[in-house]
BALOKE-713118 format. One record per residue (C-alpha): x, y, z; residue in one letter; residue number from 1; chain. Coordinates in steps of 0.5 Angstrom, whole numbers, always signed. Layout:
N
+-------+-------+-------+------+-----+-------+
|    px |    py |    pz | rest |  nr | kette |
+-------+-------+-------+------+-----+-------+
|     X |     Y |     Z |    a | NUM |     A |
...
+-------+-------+-------+------+-----+-------+
This chain:
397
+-------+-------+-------+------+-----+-------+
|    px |    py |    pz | rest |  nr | kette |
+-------+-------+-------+------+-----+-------+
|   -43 |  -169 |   +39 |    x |   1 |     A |
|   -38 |  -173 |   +42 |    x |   2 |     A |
|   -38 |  -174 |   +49 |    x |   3 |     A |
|   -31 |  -176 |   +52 |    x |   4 |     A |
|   -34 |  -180 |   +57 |    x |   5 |     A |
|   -38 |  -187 |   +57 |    x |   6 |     A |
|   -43 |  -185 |   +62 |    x |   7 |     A |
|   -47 |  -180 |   +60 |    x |   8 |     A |
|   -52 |  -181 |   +55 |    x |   9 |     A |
|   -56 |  -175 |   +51 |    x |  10 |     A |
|   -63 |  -175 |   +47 |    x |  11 |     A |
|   -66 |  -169 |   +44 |    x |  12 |     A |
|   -73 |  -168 |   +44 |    x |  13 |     A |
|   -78 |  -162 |   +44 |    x |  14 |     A |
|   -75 |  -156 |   +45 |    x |  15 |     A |
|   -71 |  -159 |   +50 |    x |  16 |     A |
|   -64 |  -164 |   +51 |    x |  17 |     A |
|   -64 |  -169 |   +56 |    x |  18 |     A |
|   -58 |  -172 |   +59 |    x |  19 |     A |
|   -57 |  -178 |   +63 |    x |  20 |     A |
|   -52 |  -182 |   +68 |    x |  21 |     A |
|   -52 |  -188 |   +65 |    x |  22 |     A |
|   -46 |  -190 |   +71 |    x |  23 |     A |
|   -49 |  -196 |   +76 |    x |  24 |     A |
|   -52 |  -194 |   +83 |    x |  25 |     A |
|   -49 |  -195 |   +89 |    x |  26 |     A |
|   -50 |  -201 |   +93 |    x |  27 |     A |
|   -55 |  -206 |   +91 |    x |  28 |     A |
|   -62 |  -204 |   +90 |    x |  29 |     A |
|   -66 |  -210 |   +92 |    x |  30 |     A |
|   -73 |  -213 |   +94 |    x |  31 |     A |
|   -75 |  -219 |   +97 |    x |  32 |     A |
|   -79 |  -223 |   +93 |    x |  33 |     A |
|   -85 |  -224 |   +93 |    x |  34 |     A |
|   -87 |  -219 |   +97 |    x |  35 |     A |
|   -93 |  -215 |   +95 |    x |  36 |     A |
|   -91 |  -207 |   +93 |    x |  37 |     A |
|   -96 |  -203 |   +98 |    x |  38 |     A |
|   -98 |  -196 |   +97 |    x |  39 |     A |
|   -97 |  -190 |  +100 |    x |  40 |     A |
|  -102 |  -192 |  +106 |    x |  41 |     A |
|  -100 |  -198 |  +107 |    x |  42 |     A |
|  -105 |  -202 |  +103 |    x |  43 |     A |
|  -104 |  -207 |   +98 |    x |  44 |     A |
|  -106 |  -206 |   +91 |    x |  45 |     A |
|  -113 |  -207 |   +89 |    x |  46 |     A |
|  -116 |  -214 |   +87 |    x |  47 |     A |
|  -114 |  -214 |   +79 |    x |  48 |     A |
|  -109 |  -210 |   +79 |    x |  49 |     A |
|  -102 |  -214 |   +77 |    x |  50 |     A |
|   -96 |  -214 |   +82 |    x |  51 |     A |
|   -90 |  -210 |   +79 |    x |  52 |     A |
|   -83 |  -210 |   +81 |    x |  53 |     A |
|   -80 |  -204 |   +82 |    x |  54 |     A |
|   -74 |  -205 |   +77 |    x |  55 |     A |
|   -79 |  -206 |   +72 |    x |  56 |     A |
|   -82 |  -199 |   +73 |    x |  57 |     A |
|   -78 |  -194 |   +69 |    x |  58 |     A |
|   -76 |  -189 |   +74 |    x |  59 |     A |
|   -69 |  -188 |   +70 |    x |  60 |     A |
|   -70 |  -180 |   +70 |    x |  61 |     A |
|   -65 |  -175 |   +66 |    x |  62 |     A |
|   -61 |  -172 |   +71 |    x |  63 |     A |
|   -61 |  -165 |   +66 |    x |  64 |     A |
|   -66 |  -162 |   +62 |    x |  65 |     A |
|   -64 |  -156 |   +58 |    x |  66 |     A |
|   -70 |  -152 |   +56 |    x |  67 |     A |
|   -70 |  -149 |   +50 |    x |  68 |     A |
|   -74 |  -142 |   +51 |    x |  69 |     A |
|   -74 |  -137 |   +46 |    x |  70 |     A |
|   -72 |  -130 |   +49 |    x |  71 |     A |
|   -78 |  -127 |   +46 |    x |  72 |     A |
|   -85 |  -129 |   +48 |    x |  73 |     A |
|   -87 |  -134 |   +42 |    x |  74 |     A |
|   -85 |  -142 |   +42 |    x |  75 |     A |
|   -80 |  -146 |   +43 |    x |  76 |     A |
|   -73 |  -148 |   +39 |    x |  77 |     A |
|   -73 |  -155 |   +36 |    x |  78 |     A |
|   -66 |  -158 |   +37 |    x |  79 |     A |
|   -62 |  -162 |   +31 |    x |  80 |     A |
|   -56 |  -162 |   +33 |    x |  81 |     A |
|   -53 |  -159 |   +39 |    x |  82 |     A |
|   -44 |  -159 |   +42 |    x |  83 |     A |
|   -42 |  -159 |   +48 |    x |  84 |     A |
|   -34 |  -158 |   +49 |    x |  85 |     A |
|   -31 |  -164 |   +49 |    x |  86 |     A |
|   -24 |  -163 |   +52 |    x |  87 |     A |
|   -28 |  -161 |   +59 |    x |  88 |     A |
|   -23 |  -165 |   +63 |    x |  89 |     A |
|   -20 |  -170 |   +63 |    x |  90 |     A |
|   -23 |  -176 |   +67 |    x |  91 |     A |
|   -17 |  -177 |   +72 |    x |  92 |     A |
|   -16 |  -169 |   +74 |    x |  93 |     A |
|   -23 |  -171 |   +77 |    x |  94 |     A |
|   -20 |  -174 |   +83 |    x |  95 |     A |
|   -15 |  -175 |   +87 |    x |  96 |     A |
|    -9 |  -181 |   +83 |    x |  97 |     A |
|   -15 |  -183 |   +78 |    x |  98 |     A |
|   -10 |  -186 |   +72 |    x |  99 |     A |
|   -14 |  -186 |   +65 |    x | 100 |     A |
|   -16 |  -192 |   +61 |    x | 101 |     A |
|   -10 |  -194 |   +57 |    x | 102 |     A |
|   -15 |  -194 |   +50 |    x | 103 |     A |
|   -17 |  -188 |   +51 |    x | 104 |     A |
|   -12 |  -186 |   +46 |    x | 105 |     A |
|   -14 |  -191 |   +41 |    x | 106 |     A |
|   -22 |  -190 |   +42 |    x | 107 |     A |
|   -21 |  -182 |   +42 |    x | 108 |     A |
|   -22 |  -181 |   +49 |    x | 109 |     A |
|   -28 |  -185 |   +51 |    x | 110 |     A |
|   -26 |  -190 |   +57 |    x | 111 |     A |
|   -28 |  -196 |   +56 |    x | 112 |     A |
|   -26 |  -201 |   +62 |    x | 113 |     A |
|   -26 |  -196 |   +68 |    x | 114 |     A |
|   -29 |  -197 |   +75 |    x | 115 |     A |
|   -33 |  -191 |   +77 |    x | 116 |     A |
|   -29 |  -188 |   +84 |    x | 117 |     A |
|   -30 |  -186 |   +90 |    x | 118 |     A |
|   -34 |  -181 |   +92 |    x | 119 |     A |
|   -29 |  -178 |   +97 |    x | 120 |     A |
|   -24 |  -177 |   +92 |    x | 121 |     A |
|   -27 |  -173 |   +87 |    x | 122 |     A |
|   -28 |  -166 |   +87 |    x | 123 |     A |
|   -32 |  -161 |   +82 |    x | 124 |     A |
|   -27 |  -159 |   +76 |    x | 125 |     A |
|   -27 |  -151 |   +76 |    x | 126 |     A |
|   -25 |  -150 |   +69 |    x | 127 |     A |
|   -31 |  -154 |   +66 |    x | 128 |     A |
|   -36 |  -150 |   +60 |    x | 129 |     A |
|   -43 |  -151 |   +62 |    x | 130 |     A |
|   -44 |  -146 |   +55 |    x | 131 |     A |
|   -46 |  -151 |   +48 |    x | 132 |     A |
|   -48 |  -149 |   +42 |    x | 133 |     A |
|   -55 |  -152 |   +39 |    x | 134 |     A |
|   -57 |  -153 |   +31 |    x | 135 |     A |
|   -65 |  -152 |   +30 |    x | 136 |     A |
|   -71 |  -153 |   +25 |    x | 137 |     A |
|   -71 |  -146 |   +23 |    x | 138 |     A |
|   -64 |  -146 |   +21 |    x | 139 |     A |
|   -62 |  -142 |   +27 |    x | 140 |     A |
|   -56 |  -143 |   +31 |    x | 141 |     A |
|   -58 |  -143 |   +40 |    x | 142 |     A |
|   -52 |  -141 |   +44 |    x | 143 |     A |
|   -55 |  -142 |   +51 |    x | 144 |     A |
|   -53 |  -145 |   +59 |    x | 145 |     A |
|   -54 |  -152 |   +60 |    x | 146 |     A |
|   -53 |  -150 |   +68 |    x | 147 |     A |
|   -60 |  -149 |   +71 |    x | 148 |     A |
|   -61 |  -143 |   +76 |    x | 149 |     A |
|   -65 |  -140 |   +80 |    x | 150 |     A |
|   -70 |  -135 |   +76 |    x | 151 |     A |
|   -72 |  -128 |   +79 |    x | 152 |     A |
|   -79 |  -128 |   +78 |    x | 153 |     A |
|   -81 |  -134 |   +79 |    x | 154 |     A |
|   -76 |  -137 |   +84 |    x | 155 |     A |
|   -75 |  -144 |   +80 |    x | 156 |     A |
|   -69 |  -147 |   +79 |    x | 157 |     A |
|   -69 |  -148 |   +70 |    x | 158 |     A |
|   -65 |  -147 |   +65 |    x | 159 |     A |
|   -64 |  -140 |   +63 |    x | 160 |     A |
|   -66 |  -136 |   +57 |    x | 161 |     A |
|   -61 |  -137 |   +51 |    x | 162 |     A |
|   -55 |  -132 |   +50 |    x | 163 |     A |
|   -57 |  -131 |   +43 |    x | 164 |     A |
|   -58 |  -134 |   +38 |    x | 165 |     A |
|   -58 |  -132 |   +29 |    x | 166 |     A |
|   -62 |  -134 |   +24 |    x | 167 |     A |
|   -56 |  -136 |   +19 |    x | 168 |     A |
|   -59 |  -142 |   +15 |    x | 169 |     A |
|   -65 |  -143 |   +11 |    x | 170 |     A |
|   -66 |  -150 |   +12 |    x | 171 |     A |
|   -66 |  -155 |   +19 |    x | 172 |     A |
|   -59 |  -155 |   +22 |    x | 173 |     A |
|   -55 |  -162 |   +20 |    x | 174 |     A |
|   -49 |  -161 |   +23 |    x | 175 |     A |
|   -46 |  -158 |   +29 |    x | 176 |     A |
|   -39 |  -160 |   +29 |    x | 177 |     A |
|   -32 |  -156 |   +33 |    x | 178 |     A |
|   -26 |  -156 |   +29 |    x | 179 |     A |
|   -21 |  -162 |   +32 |    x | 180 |     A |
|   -16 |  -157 |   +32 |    x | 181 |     A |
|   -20 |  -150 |   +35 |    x | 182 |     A |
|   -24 |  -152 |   +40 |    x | 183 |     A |
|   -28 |  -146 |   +40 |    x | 184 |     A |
|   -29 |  -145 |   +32 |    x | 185 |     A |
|   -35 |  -150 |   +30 |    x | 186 |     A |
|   -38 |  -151 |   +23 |    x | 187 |     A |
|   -45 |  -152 |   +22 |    x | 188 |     A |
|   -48 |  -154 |   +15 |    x | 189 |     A |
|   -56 |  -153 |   +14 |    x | 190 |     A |
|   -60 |  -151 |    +8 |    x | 191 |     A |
|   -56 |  -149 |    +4 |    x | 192 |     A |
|   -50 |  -145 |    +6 |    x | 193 |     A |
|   -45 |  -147 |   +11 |    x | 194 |     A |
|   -42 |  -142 |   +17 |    x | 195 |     A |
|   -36 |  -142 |   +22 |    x | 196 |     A |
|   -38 |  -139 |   +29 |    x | 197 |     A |
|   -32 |  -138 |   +34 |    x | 198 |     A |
|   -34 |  -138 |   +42 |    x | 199 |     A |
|   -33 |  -131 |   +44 |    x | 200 |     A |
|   -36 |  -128 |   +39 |    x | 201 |     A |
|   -44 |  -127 |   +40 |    x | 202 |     A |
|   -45 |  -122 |   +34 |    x | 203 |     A |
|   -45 |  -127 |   +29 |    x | 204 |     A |
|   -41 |  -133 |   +25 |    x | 205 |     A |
|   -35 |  -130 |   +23 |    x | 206 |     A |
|   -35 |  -134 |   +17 |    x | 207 |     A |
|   -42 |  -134 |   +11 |    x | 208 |     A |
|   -42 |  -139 |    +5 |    x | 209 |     A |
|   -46 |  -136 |    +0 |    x | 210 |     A |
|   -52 |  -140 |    -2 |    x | 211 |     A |
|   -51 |  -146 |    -6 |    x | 212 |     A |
|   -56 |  -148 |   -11 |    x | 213 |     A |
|   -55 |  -154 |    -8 |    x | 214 |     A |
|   -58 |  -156 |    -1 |    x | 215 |     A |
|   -53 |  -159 |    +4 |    x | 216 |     A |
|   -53 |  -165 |    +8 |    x | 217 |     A |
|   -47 |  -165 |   +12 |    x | 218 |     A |
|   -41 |  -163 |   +13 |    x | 219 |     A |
|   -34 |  -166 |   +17 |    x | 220 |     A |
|   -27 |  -162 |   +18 |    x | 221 |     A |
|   -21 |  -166 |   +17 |    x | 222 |     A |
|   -17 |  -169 |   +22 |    x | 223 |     A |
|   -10 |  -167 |   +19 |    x | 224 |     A |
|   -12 |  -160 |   +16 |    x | 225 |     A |
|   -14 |  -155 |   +20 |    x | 226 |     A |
|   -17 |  -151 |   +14 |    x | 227 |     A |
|   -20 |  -156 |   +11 |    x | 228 |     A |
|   -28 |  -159 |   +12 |    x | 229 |     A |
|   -32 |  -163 |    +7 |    x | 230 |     A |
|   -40 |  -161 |    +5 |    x | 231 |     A |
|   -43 |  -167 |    +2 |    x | 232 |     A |
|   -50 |  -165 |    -2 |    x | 233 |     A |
|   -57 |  -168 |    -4 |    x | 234 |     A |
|   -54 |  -169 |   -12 |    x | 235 |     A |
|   -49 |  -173 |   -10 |    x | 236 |     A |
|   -43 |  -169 |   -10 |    x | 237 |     A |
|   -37 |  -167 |    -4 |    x | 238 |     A |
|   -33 |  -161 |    -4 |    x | 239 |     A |
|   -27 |  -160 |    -2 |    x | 240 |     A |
|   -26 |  -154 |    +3 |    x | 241 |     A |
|   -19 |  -150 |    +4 |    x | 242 |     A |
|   -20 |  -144 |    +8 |    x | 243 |     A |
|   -13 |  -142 |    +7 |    x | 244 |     A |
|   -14 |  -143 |    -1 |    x | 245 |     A |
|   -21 |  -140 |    -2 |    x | 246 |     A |
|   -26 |  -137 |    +1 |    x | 247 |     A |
|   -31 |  -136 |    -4 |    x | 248 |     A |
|   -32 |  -142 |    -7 |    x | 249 |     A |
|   -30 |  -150 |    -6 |    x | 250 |     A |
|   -23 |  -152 |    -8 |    x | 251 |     A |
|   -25 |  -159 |   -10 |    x | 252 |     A |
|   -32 |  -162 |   -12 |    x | 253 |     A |
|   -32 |  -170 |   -13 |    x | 254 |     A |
|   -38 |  -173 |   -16 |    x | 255 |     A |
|   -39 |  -179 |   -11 |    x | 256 |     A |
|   -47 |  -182 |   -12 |    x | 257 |     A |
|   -52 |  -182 |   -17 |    x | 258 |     A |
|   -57 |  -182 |   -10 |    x | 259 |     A |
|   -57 |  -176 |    -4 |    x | 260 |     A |
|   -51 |  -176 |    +0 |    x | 261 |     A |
|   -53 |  -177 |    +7 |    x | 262 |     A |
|   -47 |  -178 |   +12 |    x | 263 |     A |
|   -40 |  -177 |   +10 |    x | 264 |     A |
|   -34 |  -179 |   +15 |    x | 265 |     A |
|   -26 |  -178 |   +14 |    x | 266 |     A |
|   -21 |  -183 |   +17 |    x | 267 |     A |
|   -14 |  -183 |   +18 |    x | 268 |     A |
|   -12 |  -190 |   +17 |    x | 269 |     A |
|    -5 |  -189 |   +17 |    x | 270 |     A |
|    +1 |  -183 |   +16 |    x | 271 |     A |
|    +0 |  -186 |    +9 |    x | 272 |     A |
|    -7 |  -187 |    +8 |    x | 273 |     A |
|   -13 |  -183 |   +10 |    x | 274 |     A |
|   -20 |  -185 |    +7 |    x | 275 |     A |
|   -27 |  -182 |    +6 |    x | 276 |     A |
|   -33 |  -186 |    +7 |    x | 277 |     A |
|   -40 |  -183 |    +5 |    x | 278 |     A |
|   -47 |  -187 |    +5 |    x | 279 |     A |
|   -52 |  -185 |    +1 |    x | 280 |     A |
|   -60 |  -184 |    +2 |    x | 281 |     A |
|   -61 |  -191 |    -3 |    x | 282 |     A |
|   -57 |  -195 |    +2 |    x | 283 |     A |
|   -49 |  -195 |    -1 |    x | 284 |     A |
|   -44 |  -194 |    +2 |    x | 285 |     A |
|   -38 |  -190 |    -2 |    x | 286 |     A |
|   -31 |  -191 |    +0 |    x | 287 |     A |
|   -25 |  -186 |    -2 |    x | 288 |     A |
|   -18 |  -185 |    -2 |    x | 289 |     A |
|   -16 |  -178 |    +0 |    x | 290 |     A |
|   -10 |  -175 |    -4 |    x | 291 |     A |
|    -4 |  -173 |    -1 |    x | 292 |     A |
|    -4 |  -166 |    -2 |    x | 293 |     A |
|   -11 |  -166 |    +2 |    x | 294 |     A |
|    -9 |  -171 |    +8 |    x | 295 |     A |
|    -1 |  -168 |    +8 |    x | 296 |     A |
|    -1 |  -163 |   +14 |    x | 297 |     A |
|    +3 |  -158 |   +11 |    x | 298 |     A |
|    +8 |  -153 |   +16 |    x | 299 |     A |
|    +6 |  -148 |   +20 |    x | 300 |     A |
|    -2 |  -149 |   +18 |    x | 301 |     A |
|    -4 |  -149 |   +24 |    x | 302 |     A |
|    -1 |  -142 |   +26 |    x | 303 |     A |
|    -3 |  -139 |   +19 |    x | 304 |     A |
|   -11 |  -141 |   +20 |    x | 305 |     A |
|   -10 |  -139 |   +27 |    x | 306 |     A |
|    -8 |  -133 |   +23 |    x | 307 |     A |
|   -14 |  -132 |   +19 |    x | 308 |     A |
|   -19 |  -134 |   +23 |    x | 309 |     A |
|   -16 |  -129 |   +28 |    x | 310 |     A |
|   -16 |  -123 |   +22 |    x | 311 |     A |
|   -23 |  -126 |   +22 |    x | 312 |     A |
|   -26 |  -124 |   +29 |    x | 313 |     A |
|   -23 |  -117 |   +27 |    x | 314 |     A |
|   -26 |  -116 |   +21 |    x | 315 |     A |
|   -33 |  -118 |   +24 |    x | 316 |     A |
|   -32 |  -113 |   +30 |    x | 317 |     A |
|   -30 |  -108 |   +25 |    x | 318 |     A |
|   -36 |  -109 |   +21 |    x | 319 |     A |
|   -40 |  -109 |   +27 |    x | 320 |     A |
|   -37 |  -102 |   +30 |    x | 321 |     A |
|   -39 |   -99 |   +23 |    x | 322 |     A |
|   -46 |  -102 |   +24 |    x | 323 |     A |
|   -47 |   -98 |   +31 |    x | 324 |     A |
|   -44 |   -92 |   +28 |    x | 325 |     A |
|   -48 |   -91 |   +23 |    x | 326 |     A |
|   -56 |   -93 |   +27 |    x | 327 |     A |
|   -53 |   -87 |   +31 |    x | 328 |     A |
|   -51 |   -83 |   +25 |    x | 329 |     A |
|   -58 |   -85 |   +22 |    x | 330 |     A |
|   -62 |   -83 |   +30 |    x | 331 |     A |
|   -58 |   -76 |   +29 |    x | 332 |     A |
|   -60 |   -74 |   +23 |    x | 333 |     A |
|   -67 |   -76 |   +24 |    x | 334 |     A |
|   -67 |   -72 |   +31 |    x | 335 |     A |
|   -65 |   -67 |   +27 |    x | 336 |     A |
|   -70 |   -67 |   +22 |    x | 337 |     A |
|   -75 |   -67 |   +27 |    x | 338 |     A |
|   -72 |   -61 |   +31 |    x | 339 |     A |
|   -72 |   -57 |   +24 |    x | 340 |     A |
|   -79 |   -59 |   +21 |    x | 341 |     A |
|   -83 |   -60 |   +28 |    x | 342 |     A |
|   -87 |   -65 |   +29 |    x | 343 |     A |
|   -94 |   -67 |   +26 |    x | 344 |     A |
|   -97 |   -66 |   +33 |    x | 345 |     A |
|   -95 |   -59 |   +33 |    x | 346 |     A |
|   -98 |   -57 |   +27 |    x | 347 |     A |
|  -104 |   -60 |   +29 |    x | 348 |     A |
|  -105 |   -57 |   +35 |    x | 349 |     A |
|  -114 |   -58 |   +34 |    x | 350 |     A |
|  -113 |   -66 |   +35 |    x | 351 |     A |
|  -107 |   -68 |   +40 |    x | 352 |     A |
|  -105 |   -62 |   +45 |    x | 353 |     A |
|   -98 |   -61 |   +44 |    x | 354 |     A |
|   -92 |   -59 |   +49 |    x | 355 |     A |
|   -90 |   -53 |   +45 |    x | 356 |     A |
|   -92 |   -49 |   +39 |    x | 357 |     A |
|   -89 |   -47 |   +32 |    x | 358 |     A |
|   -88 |   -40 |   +31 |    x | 359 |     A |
|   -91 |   -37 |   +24 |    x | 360 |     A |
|   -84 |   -38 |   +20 |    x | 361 |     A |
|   -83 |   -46 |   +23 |    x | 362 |     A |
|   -89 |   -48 |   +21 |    x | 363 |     A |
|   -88 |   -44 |   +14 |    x | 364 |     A |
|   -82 |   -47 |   +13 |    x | 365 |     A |
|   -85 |   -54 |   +14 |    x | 366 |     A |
|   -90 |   -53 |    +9 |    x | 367 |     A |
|   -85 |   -51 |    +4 |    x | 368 |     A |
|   -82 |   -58 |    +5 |    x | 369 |     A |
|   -88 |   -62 |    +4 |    x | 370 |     A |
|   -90 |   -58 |    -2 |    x | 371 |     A |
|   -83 |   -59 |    -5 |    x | 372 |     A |
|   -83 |   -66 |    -4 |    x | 373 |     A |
|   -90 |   -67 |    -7 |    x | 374 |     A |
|   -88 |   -63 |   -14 |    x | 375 |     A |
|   -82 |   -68 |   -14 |    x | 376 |     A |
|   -86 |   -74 |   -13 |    x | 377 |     A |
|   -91 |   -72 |   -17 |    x | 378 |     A |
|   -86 |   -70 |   -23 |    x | 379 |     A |
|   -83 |   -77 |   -22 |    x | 380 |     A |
|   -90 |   -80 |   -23 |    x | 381 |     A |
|   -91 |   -76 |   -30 |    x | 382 |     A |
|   -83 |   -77 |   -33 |    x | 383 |     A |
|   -85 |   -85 |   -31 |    x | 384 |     A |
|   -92 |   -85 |   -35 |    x | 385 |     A |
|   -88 |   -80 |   -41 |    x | 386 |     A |
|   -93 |   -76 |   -40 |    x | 387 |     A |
|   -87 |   -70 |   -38 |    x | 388 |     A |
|   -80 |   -71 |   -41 |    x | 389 |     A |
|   -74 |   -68 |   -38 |    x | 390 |     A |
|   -72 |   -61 |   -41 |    x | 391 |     A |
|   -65 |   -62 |   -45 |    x | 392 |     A |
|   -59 |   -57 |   -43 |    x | 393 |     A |
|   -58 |   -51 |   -48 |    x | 394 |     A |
|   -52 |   -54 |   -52 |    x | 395 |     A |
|   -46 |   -48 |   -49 |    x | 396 |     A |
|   -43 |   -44 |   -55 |    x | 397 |     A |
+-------+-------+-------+------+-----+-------+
């Protein structure tokens, strides 16, 4: 996660994130020295108990807590990795005539000599997303609101209950990452396949990787091509991924270490040369050269992934409309199952009272299916034992 300011600061914990306001506040905060600090009643403190000034207390609290509750009773989610959106509005929009800092272009929108604004002038931003994405322990991929709201139950201002969430991965999250490019399109690496999520869709990734025999580590997307991303792994290794190439397999794999690799990063140092840094679990750091062909943003490869990503999103909803379709078809069919065979409870009316009772031929024709179902099985069962064989057709003259 990279935040676009310099004055929030962000730690997961257990089952929650903390976010601090690391701006300074406003007007001096000092006490005169060498009084004693009193307690609430006024006395003095006990004999044998050292004096303390306040600043040397830690009353730096987090201004947001997001709790991570799972919708269902059970436990909490374990965050690993987590991002926000990171484009939320540009620093100066917040107030009135407020000119961002001139390096923010070369440090990549953090704003490194600015002094906070007055507070007449700033006004809340309408367009900001208070929704992020969070990788957990369990592989499970957390889309939930980190403005607390007022819950209808008990009355408390808390954070609400995840959107959802999917169990996509079979190992901790290890990287949650948008695309430069997409900001609503996101790669996340964990266990051993990788997925691509888009913002709006809540049924699932758009994108699956099937499992790699290899476990993965990290992932990063490139900052020239919108299809490409890197997947570094534990044997060493770092595919190449180029979505609008293939789909089903990596288009390149470069061996780089003998070591697990454990962070990889690209970096365009200028139009001519972009270079890939990789660290390993044995301390080394790797630096290589990307190729022209992978660094060289071809034309119309934004509209063209744009494309593909979109024909995804249609793929997915289709996939999900043929799912709900056929649960329906499958309760239909089941209804109408029963409404022909009966229920067990009507056919037993000695042991639960049933609301209506089968006449003779319903229940005739129930038993019949149950008899027919026990000679097939019990003809299945022989044929497997080779007791009984099947009875070879009469040749036709």
């Amino acid at each position: 996660m990279r935040p676009t300011r310099t004055s929030c600061g962000y730690r997961i914990m257990s089952s929650c994130i903390l976010v601090w306001d690391t701006r300074p506040t406003k007007g001096p905060q000092q006490q005169q020295q060498g009084a004693k600090p009193k307690d609430k009643d006024g006395t003095k403190n006990p004999i044998g108990v050292p004096d303390t000034f306040k600043h040397l207390d830690l009353t730096w609290k987090p201004m947001l807590k997001v709790h991570l509750h799972k919708s269902e009773p059970g436990g909490d989610h374990a965050p690993t990795k987590f991002s926000i959106a990171e484009k939320q509005g540009i620093e100066g929009h917040a107030t009135d005539g407020g000119v961002p800092d001139k390096e923010a272009s070369v440090t990549g929108g953090y704003f490194q000599s600015r002094k906070p604004g007055s507070g007449r002038k700033k006004r809340t931003l309408q367009t900001v997303k208070t929704h992020f994405f969070v990788g957990t322990e369990d592989g499970e991929v957390v889309y939930v609101d980190w403005m607390p709201q007022k819950d209808q139950d008990t009355g408390k201002i808390q954070t609400p209950k995840p959107d959802f969430y999917h169990t996509m991965h079979d190992g901790p999250i290890m990287t949650v990452q948008r695309s430069p490019f997409f900001m609503d399109i996101l790669l996340v690496v964990g266990g051993w396949n990788f997925t691509i999520w888009k913002e709006a869709v809540v049924s699932g990734p758009i994108l699956q990787s099937a499992p790699n025999p290899i476990r993965m580590t990290s992932g990063f997307w490139s900052p020239s091509r919108p299809g490409v991303f890197y997947i570094s792994k534990v044997d060493g290794s770092v595919d190449v991924w180029d979505l609008l190439d293939k789909t089903h397999e990596p288009s390149i794999t470069q061996s780089v270490s003998p070591s697990a690799i454990t962070k990889i990063y690209p970096h365009a140092v200028s139009h001519k040369q972009h270079l890939l840094t990789v660290g390993d679990s044995s301390g080394t750091l790797h630096i290589l050269e990307i190729p022209w062909s992978l660094r060289l943003p071809a034309p119309n490869k934004v509209t063209g992934e744009a494309n593909y990503f979109e024909r995804e999103v249609k793929r997915r909803g289709f996939v999900v409309q043929r799912w709900d379709f056929r649960e329906h078809e499958k309760r239909e069919l089941e209804a109408e199952a029963k409404k022909k065979a009966g229920d067990v409870r009507q056919v037993r009316p000695t042991l639960i009272a049933p609301n209506v009772l089968l006449t003779d031929e319903e229940i005739e024709y129930r038993l019949k299916l149950e008899y027919q179902t026990y000679m097939e099985a019990e003809g299945n069962f022989l044929r497997e034992l080779g007791i009984t064989k099947e009875e070879e057709p009469l040749p036709q003259t």
